[in-house]
TORDO-837988 format. One line per field, with one value per residue (C-alpha): residue number from 1; residue in three letters; z, x, y. Coordinates in steps of 0.02 Angstrom, whole numbers. Layout:
% residues N
pos <- c(NUM,...)
code <- c(ala,...)
pz <- c(Z,...)
px <- c(X,...)
py <- c(Y,...)
% end
This chain:
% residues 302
pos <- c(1,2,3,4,5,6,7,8,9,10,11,12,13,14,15,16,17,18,19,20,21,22,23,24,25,26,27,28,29,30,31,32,33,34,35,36,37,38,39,40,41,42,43,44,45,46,47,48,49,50,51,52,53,54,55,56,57,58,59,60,61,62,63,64,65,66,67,68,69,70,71,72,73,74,75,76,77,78,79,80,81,82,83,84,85,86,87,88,89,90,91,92,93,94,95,96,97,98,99,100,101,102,103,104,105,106,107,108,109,110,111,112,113,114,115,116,117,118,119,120,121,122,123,124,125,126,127,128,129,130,131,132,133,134,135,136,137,138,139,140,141,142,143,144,145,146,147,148,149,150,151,152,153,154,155,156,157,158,159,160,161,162,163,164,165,166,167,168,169,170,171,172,173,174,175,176,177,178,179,180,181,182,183,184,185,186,187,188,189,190,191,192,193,194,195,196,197,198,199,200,201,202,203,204,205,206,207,208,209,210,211,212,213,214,215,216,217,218,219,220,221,222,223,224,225,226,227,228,229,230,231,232,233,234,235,236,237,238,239,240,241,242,243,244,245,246,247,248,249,250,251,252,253,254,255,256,257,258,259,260,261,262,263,264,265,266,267,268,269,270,271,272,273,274,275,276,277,278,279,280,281,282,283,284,285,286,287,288,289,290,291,292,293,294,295,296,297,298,299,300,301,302)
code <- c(unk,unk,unk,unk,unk,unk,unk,unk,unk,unk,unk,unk,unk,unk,unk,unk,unk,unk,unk,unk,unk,unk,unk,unk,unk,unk,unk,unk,unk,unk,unk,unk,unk,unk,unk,unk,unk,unk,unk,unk,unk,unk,unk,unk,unk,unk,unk,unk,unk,unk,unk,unk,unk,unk,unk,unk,unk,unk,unk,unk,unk,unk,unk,unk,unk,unk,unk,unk,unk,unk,unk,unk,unk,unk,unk,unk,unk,unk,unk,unk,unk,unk,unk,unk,unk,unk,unk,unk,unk,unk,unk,unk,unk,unk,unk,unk,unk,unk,unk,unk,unk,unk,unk,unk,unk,unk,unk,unk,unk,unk,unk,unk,unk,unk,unk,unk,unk,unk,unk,unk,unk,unk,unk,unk,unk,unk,unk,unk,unk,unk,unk,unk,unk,unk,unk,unk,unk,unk,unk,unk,unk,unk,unk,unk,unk,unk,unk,unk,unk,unk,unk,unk,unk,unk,unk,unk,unk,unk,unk,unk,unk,unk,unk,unk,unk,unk,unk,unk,unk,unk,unk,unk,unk,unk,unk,unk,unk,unk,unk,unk,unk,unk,unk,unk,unk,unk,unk,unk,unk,unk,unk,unk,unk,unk,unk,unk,unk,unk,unk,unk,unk,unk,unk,unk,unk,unk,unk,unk,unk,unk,unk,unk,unk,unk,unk,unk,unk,unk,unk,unk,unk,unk,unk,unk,unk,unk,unk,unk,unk,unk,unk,unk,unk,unk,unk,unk,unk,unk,unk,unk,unk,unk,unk,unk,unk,unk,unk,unk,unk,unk,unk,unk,unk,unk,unk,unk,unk,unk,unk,unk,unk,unk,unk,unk,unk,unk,unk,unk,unk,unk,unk,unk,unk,unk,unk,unk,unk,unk,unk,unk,unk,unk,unk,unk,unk,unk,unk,unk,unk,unk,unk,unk,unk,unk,unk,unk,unk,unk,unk,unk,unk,unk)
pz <- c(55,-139,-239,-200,-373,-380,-252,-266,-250,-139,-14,138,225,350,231,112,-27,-143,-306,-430,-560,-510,-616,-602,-750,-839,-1022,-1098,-1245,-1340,-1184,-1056,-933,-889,-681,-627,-494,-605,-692,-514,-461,-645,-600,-442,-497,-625,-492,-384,-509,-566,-363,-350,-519,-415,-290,-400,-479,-338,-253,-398,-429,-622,-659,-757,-613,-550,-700,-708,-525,-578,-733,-586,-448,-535,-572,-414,-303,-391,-365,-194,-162,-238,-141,6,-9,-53,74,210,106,48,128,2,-142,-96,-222,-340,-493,-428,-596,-631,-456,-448,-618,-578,-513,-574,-438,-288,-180,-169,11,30,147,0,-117,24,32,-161,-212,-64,-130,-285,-221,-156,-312,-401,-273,-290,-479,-475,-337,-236,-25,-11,103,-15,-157,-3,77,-101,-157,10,-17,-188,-104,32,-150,-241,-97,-55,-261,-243,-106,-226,-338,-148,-183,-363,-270,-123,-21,118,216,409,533,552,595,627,629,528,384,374,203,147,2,-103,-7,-159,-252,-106,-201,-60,66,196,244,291,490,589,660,526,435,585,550,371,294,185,67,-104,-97,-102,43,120,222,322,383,400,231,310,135,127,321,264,120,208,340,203,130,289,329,141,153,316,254,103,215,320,200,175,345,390,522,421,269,287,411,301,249,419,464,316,428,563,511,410,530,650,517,449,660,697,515,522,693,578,427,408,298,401,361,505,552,487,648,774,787,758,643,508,457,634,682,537,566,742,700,550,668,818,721,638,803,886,710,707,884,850,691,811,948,832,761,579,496,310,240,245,55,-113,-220,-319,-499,-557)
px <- c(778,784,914,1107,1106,974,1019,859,803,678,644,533,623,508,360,458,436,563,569,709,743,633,630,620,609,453,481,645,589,724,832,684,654,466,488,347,337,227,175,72,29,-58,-170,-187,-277,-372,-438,-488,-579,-678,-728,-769,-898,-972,-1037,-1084,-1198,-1267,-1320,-1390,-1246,-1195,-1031,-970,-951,-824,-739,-702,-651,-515,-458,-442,-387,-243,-126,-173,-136,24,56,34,140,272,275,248,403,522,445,518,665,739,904,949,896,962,1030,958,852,672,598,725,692,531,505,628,508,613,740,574,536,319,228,33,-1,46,-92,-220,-231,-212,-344,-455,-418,-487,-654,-696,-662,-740,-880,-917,-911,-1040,-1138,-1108,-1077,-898,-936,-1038,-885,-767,-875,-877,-691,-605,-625,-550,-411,-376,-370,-235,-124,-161,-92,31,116,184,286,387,415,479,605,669,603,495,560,562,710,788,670,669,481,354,347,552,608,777,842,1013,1106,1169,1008,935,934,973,1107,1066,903,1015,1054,1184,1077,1030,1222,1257,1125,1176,1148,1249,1175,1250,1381,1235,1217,1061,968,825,677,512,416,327,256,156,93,17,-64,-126,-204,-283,-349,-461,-495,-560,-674,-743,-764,-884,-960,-1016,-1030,-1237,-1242,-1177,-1250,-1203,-1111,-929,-929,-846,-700,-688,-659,-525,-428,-458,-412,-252,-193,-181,-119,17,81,107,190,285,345,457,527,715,665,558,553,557,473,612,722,619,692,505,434,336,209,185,148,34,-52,-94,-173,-263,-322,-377,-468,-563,-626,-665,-788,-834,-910,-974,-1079,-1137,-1217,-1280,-1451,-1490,-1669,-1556,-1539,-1357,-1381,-1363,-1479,-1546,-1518,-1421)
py <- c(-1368,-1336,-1446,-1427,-1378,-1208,-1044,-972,-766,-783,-931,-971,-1109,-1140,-1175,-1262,-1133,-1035,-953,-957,-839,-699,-560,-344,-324,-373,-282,-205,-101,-14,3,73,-68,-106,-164,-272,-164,-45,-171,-241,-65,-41,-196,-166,4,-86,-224,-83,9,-138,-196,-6,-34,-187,-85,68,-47,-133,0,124,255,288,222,346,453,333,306,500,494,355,462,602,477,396,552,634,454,460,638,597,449,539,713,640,513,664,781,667,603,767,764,623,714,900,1018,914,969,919,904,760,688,689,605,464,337,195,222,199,311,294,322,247,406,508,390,406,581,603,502,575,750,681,591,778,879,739,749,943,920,777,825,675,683,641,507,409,408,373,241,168,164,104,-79,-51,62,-98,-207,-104,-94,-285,-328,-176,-230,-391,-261,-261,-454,-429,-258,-366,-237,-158,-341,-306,-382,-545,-680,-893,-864,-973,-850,-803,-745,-774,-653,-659,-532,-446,-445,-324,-158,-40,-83,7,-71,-203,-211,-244,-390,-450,-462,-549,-688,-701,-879,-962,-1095,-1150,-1036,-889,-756,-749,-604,-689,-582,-543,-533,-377,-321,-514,-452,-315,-369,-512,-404,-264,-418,-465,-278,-264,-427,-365,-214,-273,-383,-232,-100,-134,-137,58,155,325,375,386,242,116,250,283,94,86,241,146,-22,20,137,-17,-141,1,27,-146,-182,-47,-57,-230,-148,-74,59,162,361,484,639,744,751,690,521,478,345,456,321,256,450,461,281,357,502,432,274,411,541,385,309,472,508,337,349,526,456,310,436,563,540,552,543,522,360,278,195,303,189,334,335,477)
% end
């Protein structure tokens, strides 16, 4: 229990840990509010990049092609979180000017699918451009991917967001109720478990974003582990599909805030995690049967 005389923001009563005063903002320059929300996801991208130049390295590729691909990456990823999020989330933004919309980042609205997919899109333009196999430059940056979703997923801490339902479990997060920035993610069963500690309201649930990252973390180390180890190129972005598509079911099968496939009634990420997770294994056990006289390693010096 903290003092009688702090209410912390954010508290994990069954491990004995809380946090007091924790901010959204980071920076407030001339009125324009810096969140640490962007503030993680900018060094999350910069982590990545430098894991990704690790690897380039060790195995004989020229960094500046990967150094173009994140000057390509980045804007694309983003491009991609973004359209996908309003693709599925259009009703609340309807008759709205899209420009405006789709600019206002600030107000949340990013989907990893999106990222995925943009930064893929760029690691084959990139590709054709460089004359690299797509597989190698995929094979190399999904580690780094698993890293910048792994720090990422902390800007969700700093939101008091992406939490899942109410939980007594081991890792059960307690948030101020009115610091939770959209009220809706807030159920019925979890009103009804409300907690009330120092005259502060408290939400308790499952800190689904600290799941996830946990488990990208171990998919990521295993994933370097293997990576000299790869029966064919593409394997280890294949594993990442694989891996996160199981990770991003099971997580999301937790969180309040799922979006669904338009009317379906469907979870859209759980749909998506399926497919992604599927078409992996099917490939994965394709590339394991077929026989290949080319090497798996790009240790050529470009």
């Amino acid at each position: 229990m903290p003092p009688d005389h702090i209410t912390p923001d954010i508290w994990f009563p069954n491990l004995g840990i809380y946090f007091n005063n924790v901010p959204r903002i980071a920076i407030s320059v001339f009125g324009f509010n810096i969140y640490w929300y962007s503030v993680i996801i900018a060094f999350g991208i910069f982590a990545a990049y430098f894991l990704a130049i690790w690897w380039v390295k060790k195995s004989g590729q020229k960094v500046d092609d990967y150094t173009d691909l994140l000057l390509l990456g980045v804007p694309l990823a983003i491009l991609g979180l973004r359209l996908y999020y309003l693709a599925f989330n259009w009703d609340m933004y309807r008759g709205q000017n899209f420009i405006r919309v789709f600019f206002d980042f600030r107000s949340g609205g990013l989907a990893i699918y999106g990222g995925i997919i943009g930064a893929a899109l760029a690691a084959a333009i990139m590709g054709m451009r460089k004359n690299i196999p797509f597989a190698t430059m995929a094979d190399t940056g999904a580690p780094s991917m698993l890293l910048g979703q792994v720090i990422g997923r902390f800007g969700n801490f700093f939101n008091r967001e992406a939490f899942g339902g109410y939980t007594d479990g081991l890792f059960a997060m307690r948030i101020q109720e009115q610091q939770v920035h959209i009220a809706r993610y807030i159920t019925d069963e979890i009103r009804e478990n409300i907690i009330y500690v120092n005259g502060a309201h408290y939400i308790q649930v499952h800190p689904t974003f600290l799941y996830e990252a946990a488990f990208n973390l171990a998919l990521m180390i295993a994933l370097i582990i293997y990576r000299p180890y790869k029966k064919f190129n593409g394997e280890i972005v294949l594993l990442y599909f694989l891996g996160y598509g199981i990770i991003r079911f099971i997580v999301e099968s937790l969180r309040t805030d799922q979006m669904m496939l338009f009317n379906t009634g469907l979870p859209l990420n759980q749909v998506v995690a399926v497919l992604f997770a599927v078409v992996s294994a099917a490939l994965i056990i394709a590339g394991h049967t077929r026989k290949t006289s080319t090497p798996v390693h790009n240790r050529r010096k470009r």
